[in-house]
TORKOL-4160 file (C-alpha; in steps of 0.2 Angstrom, whole numbers, padded with zeros to 4 digits, m for minus):
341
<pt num="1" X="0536" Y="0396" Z="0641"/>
<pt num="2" X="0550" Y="0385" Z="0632"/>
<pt num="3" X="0565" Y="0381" Z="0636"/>
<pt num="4" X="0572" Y="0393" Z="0622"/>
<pt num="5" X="0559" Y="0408" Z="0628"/>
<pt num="6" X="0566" Y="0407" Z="0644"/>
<pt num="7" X="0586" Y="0406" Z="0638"/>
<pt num="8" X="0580" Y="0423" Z="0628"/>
<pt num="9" X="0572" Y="0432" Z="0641"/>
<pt num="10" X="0587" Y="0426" Z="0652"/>
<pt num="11" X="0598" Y="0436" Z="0639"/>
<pt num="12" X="0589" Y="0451" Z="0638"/>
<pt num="13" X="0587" Y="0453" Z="0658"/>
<pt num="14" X="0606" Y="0448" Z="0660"/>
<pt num="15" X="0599" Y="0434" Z="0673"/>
<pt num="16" X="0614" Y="0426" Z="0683"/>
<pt num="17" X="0612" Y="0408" Z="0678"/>
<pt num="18" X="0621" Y="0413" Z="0662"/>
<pt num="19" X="0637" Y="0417" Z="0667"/>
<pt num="20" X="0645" Y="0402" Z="0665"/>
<pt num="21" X="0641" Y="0402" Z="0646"/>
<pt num="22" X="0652" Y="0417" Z="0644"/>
<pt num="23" X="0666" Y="0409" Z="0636"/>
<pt num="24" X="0655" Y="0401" Z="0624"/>
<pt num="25" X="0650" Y="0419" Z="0619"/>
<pt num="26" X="0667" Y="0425" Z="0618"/>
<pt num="27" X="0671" Y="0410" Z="0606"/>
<pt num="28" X="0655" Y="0414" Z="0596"/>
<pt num="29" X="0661" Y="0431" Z="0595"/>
<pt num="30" X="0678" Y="0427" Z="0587"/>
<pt num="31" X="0673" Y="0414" Z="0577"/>
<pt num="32" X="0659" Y="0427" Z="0569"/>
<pt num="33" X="0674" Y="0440" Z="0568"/>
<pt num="34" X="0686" Y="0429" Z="0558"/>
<pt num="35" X="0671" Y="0423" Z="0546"/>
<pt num="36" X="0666" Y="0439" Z="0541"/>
<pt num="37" X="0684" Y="0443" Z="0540"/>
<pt num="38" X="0685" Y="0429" Z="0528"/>
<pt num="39" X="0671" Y="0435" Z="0516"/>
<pt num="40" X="0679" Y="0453" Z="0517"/>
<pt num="41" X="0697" Y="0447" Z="0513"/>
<pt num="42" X="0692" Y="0437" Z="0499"/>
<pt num="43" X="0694" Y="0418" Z="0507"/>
<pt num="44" X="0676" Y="0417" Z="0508"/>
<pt num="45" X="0666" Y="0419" Z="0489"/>
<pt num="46" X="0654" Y="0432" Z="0486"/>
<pt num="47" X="0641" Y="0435" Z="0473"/>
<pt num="48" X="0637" Y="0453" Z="0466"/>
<pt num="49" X="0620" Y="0455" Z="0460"/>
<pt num="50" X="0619" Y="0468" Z="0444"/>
<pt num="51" X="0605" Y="0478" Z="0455"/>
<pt num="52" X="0608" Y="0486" Z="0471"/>
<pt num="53" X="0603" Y="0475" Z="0487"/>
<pt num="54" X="0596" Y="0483" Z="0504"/>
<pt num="55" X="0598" Y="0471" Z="0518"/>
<pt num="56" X="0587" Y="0472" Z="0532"/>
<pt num="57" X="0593" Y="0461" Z="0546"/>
<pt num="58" X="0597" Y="0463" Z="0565"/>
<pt num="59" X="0611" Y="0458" Z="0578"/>
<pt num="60" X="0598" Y="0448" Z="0590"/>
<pt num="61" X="0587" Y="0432" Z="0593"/>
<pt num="62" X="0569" Y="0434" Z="0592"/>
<pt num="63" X="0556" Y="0447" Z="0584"/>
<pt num="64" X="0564" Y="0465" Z="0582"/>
<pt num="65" X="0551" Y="0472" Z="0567"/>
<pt num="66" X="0561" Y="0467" Z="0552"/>
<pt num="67" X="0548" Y="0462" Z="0541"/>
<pt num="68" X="0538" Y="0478" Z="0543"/>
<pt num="69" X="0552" Y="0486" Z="0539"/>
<pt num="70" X="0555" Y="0478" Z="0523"/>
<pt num="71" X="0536" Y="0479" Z="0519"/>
<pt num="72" X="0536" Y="0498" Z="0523"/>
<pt num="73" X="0554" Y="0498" Z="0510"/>
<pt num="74" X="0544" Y="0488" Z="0496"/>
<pt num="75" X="0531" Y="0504" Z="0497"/>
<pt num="76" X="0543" Y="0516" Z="0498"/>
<pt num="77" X="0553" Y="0508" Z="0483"/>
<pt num="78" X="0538" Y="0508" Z="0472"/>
<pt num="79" X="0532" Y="0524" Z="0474"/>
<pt num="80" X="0551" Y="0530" Z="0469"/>
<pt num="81" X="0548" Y="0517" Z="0455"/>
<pt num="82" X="0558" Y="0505" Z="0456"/>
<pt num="83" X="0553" Y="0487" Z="0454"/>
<pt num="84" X="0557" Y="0477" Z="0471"/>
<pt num="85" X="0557" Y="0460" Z="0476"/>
<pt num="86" X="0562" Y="0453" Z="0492"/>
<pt num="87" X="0573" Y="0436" Z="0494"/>
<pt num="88" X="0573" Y="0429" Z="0510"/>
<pt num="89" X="0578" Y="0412" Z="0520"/>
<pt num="90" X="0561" Y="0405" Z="0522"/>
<pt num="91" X="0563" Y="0401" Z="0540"/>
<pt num="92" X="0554" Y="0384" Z="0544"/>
<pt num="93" X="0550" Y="0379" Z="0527"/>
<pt num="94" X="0554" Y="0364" Z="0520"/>
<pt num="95" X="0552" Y="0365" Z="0501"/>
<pt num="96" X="0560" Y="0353" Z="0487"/>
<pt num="97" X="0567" Y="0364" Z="0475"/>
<pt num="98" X="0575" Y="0381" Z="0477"/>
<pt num="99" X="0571" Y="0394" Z="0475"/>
<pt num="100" X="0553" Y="0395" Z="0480"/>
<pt num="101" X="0544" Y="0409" Z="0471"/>
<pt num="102" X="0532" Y="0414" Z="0486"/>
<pt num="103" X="0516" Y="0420" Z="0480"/>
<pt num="104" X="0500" Y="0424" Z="0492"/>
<pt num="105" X="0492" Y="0406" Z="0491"/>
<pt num="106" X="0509" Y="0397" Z="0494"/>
<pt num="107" X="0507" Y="0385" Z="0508"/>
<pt num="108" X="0517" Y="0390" Z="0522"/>
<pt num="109" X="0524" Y="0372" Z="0527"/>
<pt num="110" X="0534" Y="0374" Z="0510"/>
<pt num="111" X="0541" Y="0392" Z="0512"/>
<pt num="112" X="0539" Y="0396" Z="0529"/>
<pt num="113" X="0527" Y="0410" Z="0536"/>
<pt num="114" X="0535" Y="0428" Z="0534"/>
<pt num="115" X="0538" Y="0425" Z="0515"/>
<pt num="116" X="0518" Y="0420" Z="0512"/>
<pt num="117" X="0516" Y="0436" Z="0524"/>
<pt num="118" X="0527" Y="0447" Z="0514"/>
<pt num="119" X="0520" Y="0440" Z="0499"/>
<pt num="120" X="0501" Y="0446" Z="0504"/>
<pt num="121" X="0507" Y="0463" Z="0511"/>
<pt num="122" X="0516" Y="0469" Z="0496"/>
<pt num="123" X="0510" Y="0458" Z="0481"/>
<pt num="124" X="0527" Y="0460" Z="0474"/>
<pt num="125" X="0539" Y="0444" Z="0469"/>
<pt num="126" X="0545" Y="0434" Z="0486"/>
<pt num="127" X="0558" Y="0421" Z="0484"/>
<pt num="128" X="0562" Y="0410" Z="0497"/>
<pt num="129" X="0579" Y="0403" Z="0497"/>
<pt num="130" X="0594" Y="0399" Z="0510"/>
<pt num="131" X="0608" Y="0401" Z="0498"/>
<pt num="132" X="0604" Y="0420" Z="0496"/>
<pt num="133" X="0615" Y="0424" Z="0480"/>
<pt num="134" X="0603" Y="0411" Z="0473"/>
<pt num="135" X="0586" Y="0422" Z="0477"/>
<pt num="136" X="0592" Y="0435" Z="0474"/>
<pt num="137" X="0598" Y="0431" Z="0456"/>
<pt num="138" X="0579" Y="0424" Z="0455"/>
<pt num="139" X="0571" Y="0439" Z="0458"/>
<pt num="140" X="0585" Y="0446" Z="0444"/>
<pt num="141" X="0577" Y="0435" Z="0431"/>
<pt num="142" X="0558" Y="0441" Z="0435"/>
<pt num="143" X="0561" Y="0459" Z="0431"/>
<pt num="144" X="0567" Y="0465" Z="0449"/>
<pt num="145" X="0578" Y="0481" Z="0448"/>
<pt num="146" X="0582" Y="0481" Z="0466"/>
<pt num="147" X="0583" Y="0469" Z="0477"/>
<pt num="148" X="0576" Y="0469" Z="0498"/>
<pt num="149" X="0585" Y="0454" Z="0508"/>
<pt num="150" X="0574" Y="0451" Z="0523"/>
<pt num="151" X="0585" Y="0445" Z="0539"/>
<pt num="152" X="0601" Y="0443" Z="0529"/>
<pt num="153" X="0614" Y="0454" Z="0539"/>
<pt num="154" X="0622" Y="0440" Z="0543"/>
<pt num="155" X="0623" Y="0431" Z="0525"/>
<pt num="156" X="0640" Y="0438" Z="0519"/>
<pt num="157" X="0640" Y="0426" Z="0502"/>
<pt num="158" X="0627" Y="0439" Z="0497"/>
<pt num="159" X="0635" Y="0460" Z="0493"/>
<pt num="160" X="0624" Y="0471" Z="0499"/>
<pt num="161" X="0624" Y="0490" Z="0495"/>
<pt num="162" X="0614" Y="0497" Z="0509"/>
<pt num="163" X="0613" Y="0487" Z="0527"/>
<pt num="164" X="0600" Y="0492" Z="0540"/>
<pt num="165" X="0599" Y="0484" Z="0556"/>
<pt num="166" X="0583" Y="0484" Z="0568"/>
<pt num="167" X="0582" Y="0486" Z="0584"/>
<pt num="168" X="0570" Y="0481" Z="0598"/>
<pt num="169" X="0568" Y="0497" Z="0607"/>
<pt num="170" X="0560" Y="0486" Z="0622"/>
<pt num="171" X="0572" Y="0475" Z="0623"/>
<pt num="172" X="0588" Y="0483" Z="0616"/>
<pt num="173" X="0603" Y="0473" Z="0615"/>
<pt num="174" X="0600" Y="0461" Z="0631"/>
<pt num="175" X="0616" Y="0460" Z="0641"/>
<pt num="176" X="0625" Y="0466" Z="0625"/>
<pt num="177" X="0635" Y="0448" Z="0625"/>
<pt num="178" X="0634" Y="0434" Z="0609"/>
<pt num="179" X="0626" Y="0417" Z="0610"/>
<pt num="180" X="0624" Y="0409" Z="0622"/>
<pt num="181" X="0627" Y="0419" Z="0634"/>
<pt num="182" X="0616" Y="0433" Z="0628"/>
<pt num="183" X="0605" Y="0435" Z="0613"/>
<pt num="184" X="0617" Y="0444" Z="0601"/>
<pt num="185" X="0620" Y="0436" Z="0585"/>
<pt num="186" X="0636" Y="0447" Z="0581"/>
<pt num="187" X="0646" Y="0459" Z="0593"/>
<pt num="188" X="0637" Y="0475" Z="0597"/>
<pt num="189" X="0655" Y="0485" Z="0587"/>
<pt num="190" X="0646" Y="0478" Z="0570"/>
<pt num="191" X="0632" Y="0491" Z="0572"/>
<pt num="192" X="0644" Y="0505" Z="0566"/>
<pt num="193" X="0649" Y="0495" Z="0552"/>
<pt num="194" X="0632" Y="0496" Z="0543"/>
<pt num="195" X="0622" Y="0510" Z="0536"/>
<pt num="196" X="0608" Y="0513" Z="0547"/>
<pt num="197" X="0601" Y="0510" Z="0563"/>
<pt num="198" X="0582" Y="0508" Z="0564"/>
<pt num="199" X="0577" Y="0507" Z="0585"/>
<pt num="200" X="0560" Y="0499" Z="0584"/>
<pt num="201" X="0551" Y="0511" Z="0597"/>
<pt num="202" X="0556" Y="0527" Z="0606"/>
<pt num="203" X="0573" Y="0532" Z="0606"/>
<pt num="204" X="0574" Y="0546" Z="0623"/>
<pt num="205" X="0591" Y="0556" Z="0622"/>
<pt num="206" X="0601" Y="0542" Z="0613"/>
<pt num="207" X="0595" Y="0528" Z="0623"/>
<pt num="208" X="0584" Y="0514" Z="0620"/>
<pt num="209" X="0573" Y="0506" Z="0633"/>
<pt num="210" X="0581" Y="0490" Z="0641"/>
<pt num="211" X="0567" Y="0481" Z="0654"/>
<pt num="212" X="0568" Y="0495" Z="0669"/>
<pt num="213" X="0587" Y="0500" Z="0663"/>
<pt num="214" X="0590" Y="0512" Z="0649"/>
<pt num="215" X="0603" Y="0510" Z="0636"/>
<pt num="216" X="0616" Y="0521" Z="0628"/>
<pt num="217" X="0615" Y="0519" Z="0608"/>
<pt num="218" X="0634" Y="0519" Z="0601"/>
<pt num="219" X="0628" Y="0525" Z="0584"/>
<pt num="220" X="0617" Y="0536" Z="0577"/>
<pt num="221" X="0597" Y="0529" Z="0574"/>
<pt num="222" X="0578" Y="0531" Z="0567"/>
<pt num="223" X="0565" Y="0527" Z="0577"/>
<pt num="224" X="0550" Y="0516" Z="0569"/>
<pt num="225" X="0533" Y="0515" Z="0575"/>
<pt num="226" X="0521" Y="0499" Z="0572"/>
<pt num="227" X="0506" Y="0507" Z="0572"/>
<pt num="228" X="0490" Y="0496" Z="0571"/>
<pt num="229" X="0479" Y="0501" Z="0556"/>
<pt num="230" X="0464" Y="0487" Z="0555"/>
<pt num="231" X="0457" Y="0474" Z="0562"/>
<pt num="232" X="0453" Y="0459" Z="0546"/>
<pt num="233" X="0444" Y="0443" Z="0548"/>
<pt num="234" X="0453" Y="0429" Z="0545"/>
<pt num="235" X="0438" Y="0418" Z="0535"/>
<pt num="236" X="0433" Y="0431" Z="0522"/>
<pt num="237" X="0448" Y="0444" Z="0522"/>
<pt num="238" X="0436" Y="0457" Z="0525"/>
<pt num="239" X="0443" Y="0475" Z="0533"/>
<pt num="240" X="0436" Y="0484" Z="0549"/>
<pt num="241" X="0441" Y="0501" Z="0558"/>
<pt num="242" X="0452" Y="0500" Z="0573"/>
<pt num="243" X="0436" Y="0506" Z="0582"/>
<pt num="244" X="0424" Y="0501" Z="0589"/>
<pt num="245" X="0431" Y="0484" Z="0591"/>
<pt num="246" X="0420" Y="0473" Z="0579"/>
<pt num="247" X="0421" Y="0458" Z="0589"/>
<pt num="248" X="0417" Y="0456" Z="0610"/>
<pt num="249" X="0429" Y="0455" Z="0624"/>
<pt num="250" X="0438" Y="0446" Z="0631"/>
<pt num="251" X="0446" Y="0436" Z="0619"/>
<pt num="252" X="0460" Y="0424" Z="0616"/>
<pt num="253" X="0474" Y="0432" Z="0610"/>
<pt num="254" X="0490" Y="0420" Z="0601"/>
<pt num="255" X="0507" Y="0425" Z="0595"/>
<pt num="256" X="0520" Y="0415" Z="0588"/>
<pt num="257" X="0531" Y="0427" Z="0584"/>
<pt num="258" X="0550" Y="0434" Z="0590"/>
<pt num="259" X="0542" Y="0444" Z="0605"/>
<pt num="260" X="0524" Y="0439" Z="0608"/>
<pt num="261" X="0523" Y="0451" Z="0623"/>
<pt num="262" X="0525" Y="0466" Z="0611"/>
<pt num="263" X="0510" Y="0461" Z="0600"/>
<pt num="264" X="0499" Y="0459" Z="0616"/>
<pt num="265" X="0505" Y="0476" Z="0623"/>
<pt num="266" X="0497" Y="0483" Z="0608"/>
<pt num="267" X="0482" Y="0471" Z="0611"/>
<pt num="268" X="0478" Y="0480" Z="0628"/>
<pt num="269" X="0482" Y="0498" Z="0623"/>
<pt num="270" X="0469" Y="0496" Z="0610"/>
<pt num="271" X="0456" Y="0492" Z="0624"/>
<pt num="272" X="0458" Y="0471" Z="0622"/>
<pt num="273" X="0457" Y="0460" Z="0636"/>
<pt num="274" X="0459" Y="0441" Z="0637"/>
<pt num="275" X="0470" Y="0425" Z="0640"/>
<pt num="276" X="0485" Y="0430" Z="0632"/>
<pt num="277" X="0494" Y="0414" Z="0623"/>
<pt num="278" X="0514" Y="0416" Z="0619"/>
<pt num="279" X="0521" Y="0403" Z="0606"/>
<pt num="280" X="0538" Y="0398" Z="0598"/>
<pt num="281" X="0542" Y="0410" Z="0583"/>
<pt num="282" X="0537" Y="0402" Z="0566"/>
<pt num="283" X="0528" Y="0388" Z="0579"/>
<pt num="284" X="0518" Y="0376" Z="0567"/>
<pt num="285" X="0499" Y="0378" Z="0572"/>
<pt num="286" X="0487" Y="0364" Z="0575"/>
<pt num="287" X="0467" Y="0369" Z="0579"/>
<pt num="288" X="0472" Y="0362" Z="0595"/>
<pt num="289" X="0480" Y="0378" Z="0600"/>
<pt num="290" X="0462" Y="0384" Z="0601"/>
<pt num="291" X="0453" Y="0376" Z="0610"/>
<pt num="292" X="0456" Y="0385" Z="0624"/>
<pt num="293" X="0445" Y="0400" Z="0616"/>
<pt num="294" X="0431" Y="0389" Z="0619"/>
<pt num="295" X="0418" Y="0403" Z="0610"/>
<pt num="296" X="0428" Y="0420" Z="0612"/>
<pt num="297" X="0435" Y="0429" Z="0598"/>
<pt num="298" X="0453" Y="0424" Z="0592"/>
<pt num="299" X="0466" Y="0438" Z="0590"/>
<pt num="300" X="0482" Y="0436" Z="0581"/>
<pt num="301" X="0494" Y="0443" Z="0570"/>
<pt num="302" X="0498" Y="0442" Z="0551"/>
<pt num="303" X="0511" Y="0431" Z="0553"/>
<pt num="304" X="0502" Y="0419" Z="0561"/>
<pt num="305" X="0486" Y="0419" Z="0550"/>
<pt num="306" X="0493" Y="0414" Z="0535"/>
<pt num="307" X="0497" Y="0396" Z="0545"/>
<pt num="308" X="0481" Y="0397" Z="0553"/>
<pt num="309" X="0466" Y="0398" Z="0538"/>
<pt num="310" X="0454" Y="0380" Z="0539"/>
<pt num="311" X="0460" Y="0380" Z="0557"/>
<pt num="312" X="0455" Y="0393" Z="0566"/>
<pt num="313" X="0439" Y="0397" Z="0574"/>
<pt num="314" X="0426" Y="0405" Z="0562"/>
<pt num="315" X="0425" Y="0421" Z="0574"/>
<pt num="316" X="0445" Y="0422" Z="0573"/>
<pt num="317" X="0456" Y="0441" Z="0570"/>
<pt num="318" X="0469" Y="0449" Z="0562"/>
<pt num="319" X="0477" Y="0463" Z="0568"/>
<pt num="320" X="0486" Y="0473" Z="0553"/>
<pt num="321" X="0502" Y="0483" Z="0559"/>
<pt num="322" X="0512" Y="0495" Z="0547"/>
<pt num="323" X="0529" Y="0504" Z="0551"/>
<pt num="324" X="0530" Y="0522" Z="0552"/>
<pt num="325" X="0547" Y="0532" Z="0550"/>
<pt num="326" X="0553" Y="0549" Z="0549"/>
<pt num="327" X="0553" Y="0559" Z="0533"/>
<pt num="328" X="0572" Y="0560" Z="0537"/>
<pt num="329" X="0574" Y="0545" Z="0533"/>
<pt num="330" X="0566" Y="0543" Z="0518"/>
<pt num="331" X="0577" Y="0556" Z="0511"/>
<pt num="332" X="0592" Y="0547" Z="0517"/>
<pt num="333" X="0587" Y="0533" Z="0509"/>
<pt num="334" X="0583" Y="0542" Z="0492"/>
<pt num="335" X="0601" Y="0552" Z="0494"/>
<pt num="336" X="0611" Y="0533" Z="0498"/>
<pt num="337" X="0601" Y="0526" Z="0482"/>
<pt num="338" X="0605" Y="0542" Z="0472"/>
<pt num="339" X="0622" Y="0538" Z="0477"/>
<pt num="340" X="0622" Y="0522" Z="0468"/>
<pt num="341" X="0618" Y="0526" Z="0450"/>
């Protein structure tokens, strides 16, 4: 485990040997206060896109199902017919120009790995791009009548006209304090600010799972299921029911992603069993990684795989995920867009 796994887990098990970063937090928390301030009050500019934008995005470090979210939205918006396409920051990518349209085939080192996942889930237009405004305006130009920002909560250049925030129902809030001292990217007071709250798992009478603690939720929320829909092999692409298994346990299982623990949960309630290995999130991949899986299958996730092609063993594994939500919230959604027009 790294250094910065370790600082996380620290955060959202409220471990001791943070306490003296507390005033850092407190600082963060002002300093993020007084910039969105700034963008509200009009100090800060802001760009307008002619479309309306649904950001996706969360108040925490690490993995809380933001990208499924946004692939199960594209769906959504397309059966409604709208014509979507998602801008996002393109996280560990290092391209020369922006923006970068992402397609299927885009080589990850350029726009980063959820982008070329997105791309491949929803074969709509992807646009990688840190200035936002500048994506977004991209997918304006292609034909896109709506616009998904994926992770953007806190990229205020950008007007948004819908905000949803995810939430890790595992993990909740951490010890509800801002970075350093705790995983929160923003003060917990900005989830009543957006438009929706989407609790990644089960939500019990209001509260969300928090390690062996429960937590109270402030605001009203959705719950989302991942729900595991397939099992595709990495070398040909090729599409295999959940059961039977179609390779032999154990395995060697491999996540680089937010919370690795979560994806091999899922591994061992589908009857998987093996060396589990957790990585960074957006860790670059070397076929190094797997040489520990001597001849056992290799299991991994979506967002991996597309780092991982000419790599990878021959008998390696994808396990495909898809978010569920209530029909609630579909019509909320539908409703809040109405609203719009």
């Amino acid at each position: 485990m790294t250094l910065a796994q370790r600082w996380l887990e620290a955060g959202y098990h409220n471990s001791p040997w943070l306490l003296p970063l507390r005033p850092l937090g407190a600082l963060y928390k002002h300093v993020m206060a007084r910039r969105e301030a700034a963008y509200m009050n009009g100090q800060k500019a802001t760009w307008r896109a002619p479309v309306p934008v649904i950001v996706v995005g969360n108040i925490t470090q690490g993995g809380t199902g933001k990208s499924p979210l946004v692939a199960w939205l594209s769906r959504w918006l397309v059966a409604q017919g709208w014509t979507p396409g998602i801008v996002t920051r393109g996280y560990g990518g290092k391209a020369e120009h922006y923006p970068l349209q992402v397609t299927p085939s885009t080589d990850p080192a350029q726009s980063g790995d959820e982008p070329v996942m997105l791309a491949q889930q929803t074969l709509l237009p992807v646009v990688a791009d840190p200035k936002r405004a500048r994506g977004a305006q991209a997918l304006v130009d292609l034909g896109c009548d709506i616009i998904l920002s994926d992770d953007g909560l806190q990229h205020l250049a950008l007007e948004r006209d819908i905000e949803i925030v995810v939430i890790d129902g595992a993990r909740g809030l951490g010890n509800c304090r801002c970075l350093p001292a705790g995983p929160l990217r923003e003060s917990p007071e900005r989830l009543a600010r957006v438009d929706a709250v989407v609790v990644n798992g089960e939500i019990v009478n209001g509260e969300i799972a928090k390690g062996d603690m429960r937590q109270s939720l402030s605001v009203s929320a959705t719950s989302m299921q991942l729900m595991p829909i397939s099992w595709r092999r990495l070398n040909d692409g090729k599409r295999f029911p959940l059961t039977p298994l179609p390779f032999s346990v154990p395995v060697f299982g491999v996540a680089g992603i937010g919370h690795p623990a979560r994806f091999f949960t899922t591994l061992r309630d589908l009857g998987v069993n093996g060396e589990m290995l957790a990585l960074a999130d957006h860790q670059r991949f070397s076929a190094d990684i797997f040489t520990p899986a001597k001849q056992r299958p290799v299991v991994m996730t979506a967002k991996d795989a597309v780092k991982c092609m000419g790599i990878a063993p021959p008998n390696s594994w994808i396990l495909e995920v898809e978010a569920t939500l209530p029909l609630e919230f579909e019509h909320w959604l539908a409703a809040k867009l109405s609203a719009l027009s």
